[in-house]
N, C-alpha and C positions, 0 to 999 in steps of 0.2 A: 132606673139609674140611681145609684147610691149619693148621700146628700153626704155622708161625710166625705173628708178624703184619704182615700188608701193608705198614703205616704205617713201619715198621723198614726194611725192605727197600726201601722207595720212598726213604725219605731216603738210604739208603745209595746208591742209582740214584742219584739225584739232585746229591749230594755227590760221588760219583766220575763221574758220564757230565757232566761241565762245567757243572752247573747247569742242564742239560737238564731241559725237562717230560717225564713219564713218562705213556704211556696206561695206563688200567687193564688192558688184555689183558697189559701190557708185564711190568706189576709181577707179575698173578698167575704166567706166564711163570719171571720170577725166583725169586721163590718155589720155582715146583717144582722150580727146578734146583736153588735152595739147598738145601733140603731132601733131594733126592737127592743132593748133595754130602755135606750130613752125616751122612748116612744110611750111605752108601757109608764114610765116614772112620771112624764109628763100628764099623764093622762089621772094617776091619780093625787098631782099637784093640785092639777086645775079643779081637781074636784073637793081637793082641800079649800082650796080658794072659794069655792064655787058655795061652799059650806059657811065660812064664814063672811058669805056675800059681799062678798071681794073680785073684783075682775085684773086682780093681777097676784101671779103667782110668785111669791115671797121663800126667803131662802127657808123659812119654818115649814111651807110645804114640799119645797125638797126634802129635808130633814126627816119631813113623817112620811114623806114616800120611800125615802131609801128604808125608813127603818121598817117600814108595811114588806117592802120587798127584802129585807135583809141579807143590808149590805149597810 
């Protein structure tokens, strides 16, 4: 079962894809990408953190993970 929630991500579709309708396959779809995105970003937070032997992950390891991931 999906940890975000649908209703979130459909607007966010919706508000970025021009005001487009979204099907349901469309949104759960999104969803699991989101989710694997965050999934994947956190993972190499913690390892940022984990680097500079730290046990909490700080907005700088967001930062190098989005830019690791390029975004």
């Amino acid at each position: 079962m999906a940890e975000l929630p649908a209703a979130a991500v459909k607007r966010l579709l919706v508000k970025h894809g021009n005001d487009l309708r979204t099907s349901g396959s469309a949104v759960e779809a999104a969803v699991a990408a989101t989710e694997a995105f965050v999934a994947r970003m956190a993972q190499i937070a913690a390892s940022s953190a984990s680097d500079d032997k730290r046990k909490t992950i700080m907005d700088g390891d967001i930062s190098r993970a989005r830019q690791q991931l390029g975004v």
